[in-house]
Each structure stands twice: as structure tokens, then as C-alpha cells.
N, C-alpha and C positions, 0 to 999 in steps of 0.2 A: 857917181852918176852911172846910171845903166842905161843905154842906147841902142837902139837897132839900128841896121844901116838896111837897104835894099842896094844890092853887089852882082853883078854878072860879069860870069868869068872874060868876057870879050871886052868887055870895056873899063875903061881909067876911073870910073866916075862911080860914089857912092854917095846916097839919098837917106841922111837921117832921121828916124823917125821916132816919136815919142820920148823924148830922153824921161828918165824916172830919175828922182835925183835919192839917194841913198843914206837920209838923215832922220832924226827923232820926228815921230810921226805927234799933229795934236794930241795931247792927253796921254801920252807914252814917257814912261821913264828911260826904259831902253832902247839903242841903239835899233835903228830899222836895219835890213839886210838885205843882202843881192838876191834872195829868192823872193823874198816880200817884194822886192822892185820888180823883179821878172813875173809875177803874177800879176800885178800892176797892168807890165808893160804890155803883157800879151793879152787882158783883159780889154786894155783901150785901142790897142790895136786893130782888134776885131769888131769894137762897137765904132770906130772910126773909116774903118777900111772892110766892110762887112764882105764884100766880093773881091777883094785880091787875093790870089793864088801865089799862096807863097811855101818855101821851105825853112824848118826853121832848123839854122844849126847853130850848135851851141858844145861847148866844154866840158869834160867829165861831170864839173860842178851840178851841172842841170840833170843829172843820169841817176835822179832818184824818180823814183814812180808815183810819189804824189804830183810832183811835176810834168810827168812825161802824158800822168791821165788829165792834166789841165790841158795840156798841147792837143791832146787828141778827142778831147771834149771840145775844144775851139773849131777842133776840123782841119788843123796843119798837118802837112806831114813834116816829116824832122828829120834829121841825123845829128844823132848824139855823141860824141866822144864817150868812151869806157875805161879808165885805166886796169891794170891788172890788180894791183893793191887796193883798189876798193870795191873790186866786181871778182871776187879768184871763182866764186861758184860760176860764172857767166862763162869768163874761159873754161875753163874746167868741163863743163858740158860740152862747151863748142870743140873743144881737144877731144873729146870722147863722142 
């Protein structure tokens, strides 16, 4: 299952939204995936909540740029995690 929550650092309380669930889609033999559900989920997101002003942060997982130009085709802004062993050219620039 793939989930958003809506989270503010001042308060206890988080608000679920759109759970995507992460199984063989109709007419599919394989296995569906956590990006196919993250397209999904930030697809209905936006056709649901067309005016909420949101950030989206998310895992190195998401820190590939077909992803990142879906987030920024929706109109979110983001923070993405990087690691170093899957981004060395990212560092590598940013060190130089």
C-alpha cells in the first residue's frame, strides 16, 4: 500500500490520503510497483484536491526524473532525498 499523509511539524496529528494499494493491476501479469502507485497517487491527488498547496517529500526511491517531472508537471514543489551511491555525479558536482 502506498499512502500520503498531510503532516505539520507543530502538531501530533496526520491526515491520510488516497491510499494506492500495490498489486497486479486488471489484465496484467506482473507485479504492479511503488512508482506505478506514486503516479497513481499523485495523479488523483491533484484531480481531487486541485487547490491544495502542498510539499511533496518523499525517499531517494522517487529521486529519478521521470518522477520528479511528474511532481513538477502537477505543480508541487518537493524535497527529495539523494543518496550518494545512486546520484555520485549529483555529489560530485555539488563538491566541485
Amino acid at each position: 500500500m502506498l499512502c500520503g499523509v498531510i503532516a505539520h511539524p507543530k502538531r501530533s496529528h496526520v491526515i491520510p490520503l488516497c491510499p494506492k494499494p500495490i498489486l497486479k493491476q486488471d489484465g496484467t501479469t506482473k507485479n504492479d510497483c511503488e512508482r506505478n502507485a506514486s503516479k497513481r497517487f499523485l495523479t488523483d491527488l491533484k484531480r481531487e484536491h486541485p487547490h491544495l498547496k502542498l510539499v511533496i517529500l518523499e525517499d531517494s526511491l522517487a529521486s529519478k526524473a521521470p518522477h520528479i517531472r511528474l511532481i513538477e508537471e502537477l505543480r508541487y514543489k518537493h524535497i527529495i532525498g539523494a543518496k550518494l551511491g545512486d546520484h555520485k555525479w549529483l555529489f560530485d558536482w555539488v563538491a566541485a
